[in-house]
LUMTI-60370 format. One record per residue (C-alpha): residue number from 1; residue in three letters; x, y, z. Coordinates in steps of 0.2 Angstrom, whole numbers, plus 5000, padded with zeros to 4 digits. Each point is the difference from the previous one (the first is absolute). Layout:
N
+-----+------+------+------+------+
:  nr : rest :   c1 :   c2 :   c3 :
+-----+------+------+------+------+
: NUM :  ALA :    X :    Y :    Z :
...
+-----+------+------+------+------+
***
This chain:
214
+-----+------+------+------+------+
:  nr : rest :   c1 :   c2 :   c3 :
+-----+------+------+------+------+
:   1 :  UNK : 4947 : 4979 : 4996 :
:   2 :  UNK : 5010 : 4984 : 4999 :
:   3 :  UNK : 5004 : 4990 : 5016 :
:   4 :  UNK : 5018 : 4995 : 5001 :
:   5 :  UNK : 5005 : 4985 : 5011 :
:   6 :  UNK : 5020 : 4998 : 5002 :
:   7 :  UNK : 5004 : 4986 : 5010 :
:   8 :  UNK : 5018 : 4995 : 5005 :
:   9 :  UNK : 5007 : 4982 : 4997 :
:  10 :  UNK : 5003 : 4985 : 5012 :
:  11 :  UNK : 5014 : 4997 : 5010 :
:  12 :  UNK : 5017 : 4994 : 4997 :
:  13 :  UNK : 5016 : 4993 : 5008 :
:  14 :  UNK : 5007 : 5015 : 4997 :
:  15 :  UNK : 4986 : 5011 : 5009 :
:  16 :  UNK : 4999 : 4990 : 5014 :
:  17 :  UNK : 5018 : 5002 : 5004 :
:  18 :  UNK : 5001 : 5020 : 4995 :
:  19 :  UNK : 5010 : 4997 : 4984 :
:  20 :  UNK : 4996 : 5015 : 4984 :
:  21 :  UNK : 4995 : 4991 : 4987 :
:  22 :  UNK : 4995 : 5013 : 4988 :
:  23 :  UNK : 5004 : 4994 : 4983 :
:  24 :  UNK : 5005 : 4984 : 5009 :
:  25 :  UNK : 4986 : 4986 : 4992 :
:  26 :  UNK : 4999 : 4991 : 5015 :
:  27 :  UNK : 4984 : 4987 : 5001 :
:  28 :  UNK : 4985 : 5000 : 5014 :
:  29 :  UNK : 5005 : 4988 : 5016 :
:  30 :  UNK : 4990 : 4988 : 5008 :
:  31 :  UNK : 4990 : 5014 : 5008 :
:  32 :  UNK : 4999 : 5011 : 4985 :
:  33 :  UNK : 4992 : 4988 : 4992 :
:  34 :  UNK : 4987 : 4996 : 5009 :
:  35 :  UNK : 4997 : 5020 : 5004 :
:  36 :  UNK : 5000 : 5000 : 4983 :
:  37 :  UNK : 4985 : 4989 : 5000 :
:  38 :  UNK : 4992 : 5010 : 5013 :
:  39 :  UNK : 4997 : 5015 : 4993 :
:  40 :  UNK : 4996 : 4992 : 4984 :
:  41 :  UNK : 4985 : 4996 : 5010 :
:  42 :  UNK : 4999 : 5015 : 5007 :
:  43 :  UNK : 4995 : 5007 : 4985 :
:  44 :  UNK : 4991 : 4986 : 4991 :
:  45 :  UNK : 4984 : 5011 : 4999 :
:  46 :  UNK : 5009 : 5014 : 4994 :
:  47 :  UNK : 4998 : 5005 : 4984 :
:  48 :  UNK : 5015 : 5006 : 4986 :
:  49 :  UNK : 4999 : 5006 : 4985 :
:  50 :  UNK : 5019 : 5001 : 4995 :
:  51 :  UNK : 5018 : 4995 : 5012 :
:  52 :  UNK : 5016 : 5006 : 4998 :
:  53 :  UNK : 5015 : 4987 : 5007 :
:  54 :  UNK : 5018 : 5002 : 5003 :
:  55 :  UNK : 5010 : 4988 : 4992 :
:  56 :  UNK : 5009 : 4995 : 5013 :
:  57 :  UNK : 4993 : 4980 : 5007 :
:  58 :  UNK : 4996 : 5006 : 5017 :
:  59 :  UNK : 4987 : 5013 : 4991 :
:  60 :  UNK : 4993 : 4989 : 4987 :
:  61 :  UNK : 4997 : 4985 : 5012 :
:  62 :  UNK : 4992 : 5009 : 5011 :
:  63 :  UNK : 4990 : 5009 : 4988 :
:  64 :  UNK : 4997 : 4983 : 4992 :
:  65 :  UNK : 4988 : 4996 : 5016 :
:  66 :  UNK : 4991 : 5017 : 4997 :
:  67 :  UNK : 4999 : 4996 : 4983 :
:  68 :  UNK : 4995 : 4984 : 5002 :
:  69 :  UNK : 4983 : 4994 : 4991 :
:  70 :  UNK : 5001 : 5019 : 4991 :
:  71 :  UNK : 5001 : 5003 : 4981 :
:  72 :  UNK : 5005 : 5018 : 5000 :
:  73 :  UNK : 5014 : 5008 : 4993 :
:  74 :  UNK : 5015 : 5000 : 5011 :
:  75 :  UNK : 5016 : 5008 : 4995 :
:  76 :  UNK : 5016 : 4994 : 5005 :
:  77 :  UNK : 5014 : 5015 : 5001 :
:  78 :  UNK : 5017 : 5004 : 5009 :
:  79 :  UNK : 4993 : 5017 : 5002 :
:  80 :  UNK : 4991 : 4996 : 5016 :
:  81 :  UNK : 5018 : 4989 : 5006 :
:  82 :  UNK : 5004 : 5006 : 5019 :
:  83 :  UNK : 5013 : 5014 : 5002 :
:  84 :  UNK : 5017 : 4994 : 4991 :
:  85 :  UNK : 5013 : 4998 : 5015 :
:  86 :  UNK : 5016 : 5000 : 4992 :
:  87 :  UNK : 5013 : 4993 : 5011 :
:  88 :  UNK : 4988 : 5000 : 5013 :
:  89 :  UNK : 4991 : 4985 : 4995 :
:  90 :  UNK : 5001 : 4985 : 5009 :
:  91 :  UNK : 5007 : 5007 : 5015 :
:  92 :  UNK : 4991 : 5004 : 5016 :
:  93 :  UNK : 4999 : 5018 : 5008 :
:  94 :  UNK : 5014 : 4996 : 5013 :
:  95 :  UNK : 5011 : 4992 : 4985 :
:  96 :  UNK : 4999 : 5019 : 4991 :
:  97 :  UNK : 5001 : 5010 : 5013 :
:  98 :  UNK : 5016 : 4992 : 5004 :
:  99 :  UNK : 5006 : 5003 : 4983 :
: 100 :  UNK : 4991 : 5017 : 4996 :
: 101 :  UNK : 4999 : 5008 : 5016 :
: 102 :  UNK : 4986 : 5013 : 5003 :
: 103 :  UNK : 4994 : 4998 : 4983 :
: 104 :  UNK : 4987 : 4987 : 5002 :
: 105 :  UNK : 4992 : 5010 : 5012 :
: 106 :  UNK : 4998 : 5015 : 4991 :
: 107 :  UNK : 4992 : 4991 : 4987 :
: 108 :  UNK : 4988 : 4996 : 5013 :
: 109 :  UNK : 4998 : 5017 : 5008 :
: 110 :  UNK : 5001 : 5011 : 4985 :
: 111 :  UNK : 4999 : 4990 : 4984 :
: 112 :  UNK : 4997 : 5013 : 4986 :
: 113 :  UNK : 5013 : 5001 : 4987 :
: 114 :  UNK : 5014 : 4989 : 5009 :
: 115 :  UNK : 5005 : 4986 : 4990 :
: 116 :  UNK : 5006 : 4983 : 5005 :
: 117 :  UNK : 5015 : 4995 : 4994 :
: 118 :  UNK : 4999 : 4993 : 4984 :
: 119 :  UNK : 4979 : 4999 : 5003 :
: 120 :  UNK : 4989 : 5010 : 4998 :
: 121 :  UNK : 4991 : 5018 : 5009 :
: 122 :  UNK : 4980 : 4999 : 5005 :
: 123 :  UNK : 4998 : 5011 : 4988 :
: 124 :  UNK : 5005 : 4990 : 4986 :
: 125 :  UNK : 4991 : 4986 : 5005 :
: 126 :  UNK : 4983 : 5012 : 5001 :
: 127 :  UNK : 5002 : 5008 : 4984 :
: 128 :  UNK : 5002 : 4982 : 4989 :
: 129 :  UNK : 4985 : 4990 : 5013 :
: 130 :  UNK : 4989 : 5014 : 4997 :
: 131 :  UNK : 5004 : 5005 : 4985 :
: 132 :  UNK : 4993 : 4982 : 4994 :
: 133 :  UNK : 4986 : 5001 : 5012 :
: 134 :  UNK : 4993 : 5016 : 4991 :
: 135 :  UNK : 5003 : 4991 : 4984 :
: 136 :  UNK : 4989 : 4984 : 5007 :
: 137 :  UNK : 4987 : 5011 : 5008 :
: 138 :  UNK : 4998 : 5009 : 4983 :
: 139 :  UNK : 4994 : 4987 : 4993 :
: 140 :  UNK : 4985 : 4997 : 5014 :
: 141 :  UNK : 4984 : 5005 : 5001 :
: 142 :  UNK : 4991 : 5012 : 5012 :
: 143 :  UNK : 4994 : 4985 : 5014 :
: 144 :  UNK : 5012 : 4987 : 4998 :
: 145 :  UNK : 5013 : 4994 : 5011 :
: 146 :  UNK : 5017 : 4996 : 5000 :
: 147 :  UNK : 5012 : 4987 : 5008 :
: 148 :  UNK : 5018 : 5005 : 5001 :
: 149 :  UNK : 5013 : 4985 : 5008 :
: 150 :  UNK : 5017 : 5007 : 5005 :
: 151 :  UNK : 5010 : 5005 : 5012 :
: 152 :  UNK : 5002 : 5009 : 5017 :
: 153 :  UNK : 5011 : 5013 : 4995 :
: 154 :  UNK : 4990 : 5002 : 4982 :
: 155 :  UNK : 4984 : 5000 : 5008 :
: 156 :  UNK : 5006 : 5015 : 5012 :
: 157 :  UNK : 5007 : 5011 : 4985 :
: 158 :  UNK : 4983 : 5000 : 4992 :
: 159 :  UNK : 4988 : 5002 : 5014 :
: 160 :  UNK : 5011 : 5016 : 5004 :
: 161 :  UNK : 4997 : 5003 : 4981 :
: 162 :  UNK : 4982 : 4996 : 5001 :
: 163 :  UNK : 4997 : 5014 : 5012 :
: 164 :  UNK : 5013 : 5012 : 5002 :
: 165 :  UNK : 5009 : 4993 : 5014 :
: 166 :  UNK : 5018 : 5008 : 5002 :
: 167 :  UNK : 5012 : 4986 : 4996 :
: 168 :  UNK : 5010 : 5001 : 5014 :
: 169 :  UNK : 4983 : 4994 : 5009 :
: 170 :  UNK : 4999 : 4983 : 4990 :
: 171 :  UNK : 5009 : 4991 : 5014 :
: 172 :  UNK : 4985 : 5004 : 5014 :
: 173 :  UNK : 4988 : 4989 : 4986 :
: 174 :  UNK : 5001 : 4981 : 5008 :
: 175 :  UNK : 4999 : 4988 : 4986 :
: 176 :  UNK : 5002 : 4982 : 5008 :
: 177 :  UNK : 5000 : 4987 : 4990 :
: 178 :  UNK : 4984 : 4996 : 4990 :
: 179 :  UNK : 4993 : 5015 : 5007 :
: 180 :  UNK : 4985 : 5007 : 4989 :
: 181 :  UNK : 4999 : 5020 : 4998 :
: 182 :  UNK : 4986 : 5007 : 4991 :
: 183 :  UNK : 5001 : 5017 : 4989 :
: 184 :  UNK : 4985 : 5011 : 4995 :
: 185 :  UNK : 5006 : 5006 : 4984 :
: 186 :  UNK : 4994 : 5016 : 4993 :
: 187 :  UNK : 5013 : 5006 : 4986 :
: 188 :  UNK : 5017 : 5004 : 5001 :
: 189 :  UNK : 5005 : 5012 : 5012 :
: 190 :  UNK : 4981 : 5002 : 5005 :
: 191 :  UNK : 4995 : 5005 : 5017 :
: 192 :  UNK : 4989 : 4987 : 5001 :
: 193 :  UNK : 5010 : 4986 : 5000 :
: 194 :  UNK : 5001 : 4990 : 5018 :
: 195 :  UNK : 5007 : 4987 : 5009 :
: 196 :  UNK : 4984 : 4991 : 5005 :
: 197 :  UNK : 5010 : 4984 : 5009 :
: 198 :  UNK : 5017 : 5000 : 5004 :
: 199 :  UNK : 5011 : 4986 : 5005 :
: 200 :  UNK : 4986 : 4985 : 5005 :
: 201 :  UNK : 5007 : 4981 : 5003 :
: 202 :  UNK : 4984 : 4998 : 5009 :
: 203 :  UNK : 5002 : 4983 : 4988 :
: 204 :  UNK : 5015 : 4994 : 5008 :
: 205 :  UNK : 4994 : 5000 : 5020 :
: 206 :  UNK : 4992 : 4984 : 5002 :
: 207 :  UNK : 5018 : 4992 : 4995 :
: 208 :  UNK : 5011 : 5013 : 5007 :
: 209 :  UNK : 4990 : 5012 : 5011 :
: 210 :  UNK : 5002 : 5023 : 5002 :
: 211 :  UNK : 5007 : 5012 : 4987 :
: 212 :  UNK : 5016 : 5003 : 4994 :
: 213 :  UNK : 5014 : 4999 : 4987 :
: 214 :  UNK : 5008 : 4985 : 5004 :
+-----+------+------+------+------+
***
């Protein structure tokens, strides 16, 4: 078995006002930073044996603080990049349903196989993030452990690949930001494998205080 720990990346401007940033590189704020720091700590005593990083800033600086002190091998990749938003990006949920009325949330309610315009489906952005994370785990051994730093959006598309959850379910997995979820990974498509922590910013409540995305 390998353990799996996907952890989301720090705020940014454009989370905290509700903009979709998906391919957007938008850098950690002021408190994206310092959650950043926090679960860096967090998992100080943890130990990896291999990372894989979006390429985007707001990933790699907060998987710098994970990192930090650490020489393993860590690969960089636009394969784990958030959801592509096409003309979507930049723009709050209000700002596209006034422009694309309705389709915003179907996306939310049923999100398999409906595109955004110009962006991307879930689907798409499952098959190339877990595609690479088969390729990285391939190359693990039976007892290691993993750190994968990405996105909300990414994160969601391969815990539902992990274990089998319908698609269409990935928007009931909470990933706020800097949250840690761990995986029990067994094999592909293995009944074994298991979410064994979902969606913890335990880190983050002396500074902010309660769960949640925001």
């Amino acid at each position: 078995m390998i353990q799996i720990y996907f952890v989301r990346h720090g705020e940014t401007d454009w989370n905290h006002i509700g903009k979709h940033q998906g391919f957007s590189d938008i850098p950690l704020n002021e408190k994206g930073l310092s959650q950043a720091i926090d679960v860096g700590d967090a998992l100080r005593d943890v130990h990896f044996d291999r990372a894989i990083v979006s390429d985007l800033i707001r990933a790699r600086v907060t998987a710098e603080e994970i990192l930090k002190g650490r020489y393993i091998t860590t690969t960089f990749t636009e394969d784990m990049r958030e959801i592509c938003f096409g003309e979507w990006e930049g723009l709050t949920y209000s700002e596209i349903n006034e422009r694309w009325p309705g389709q915003i949330e179907a996306i939310y309610e049923d999100p398999a196989e409906k595109e955004i315009p110009q962006g991307e489906t879930v689907e798409m952005v499952q098959k190339r993030a877990y595609a690479r994370l088969l390729k990285e785990l391939s190359m693990m051994e039976d007892g290691q452990r993993l750190v994968v730093v990405c996105h909300g959006g990414t994160i969601r598309t391969l815990l539902c690949a992990l274990t089998g959850i319908p698609l269409n379910c990935l928007w009931r997995l909470a990933q706020g930001n800097t949250a840690v979820s761990v995986v029990d990974f067994w094999g592909d498509a293995s009944p074994y494998n298991r979410i064994v922590v979902l969606n913890d910013t335990s880190h983050t409540h002396v500074r902010e205080g309660g769960y949640g995305e925001d």
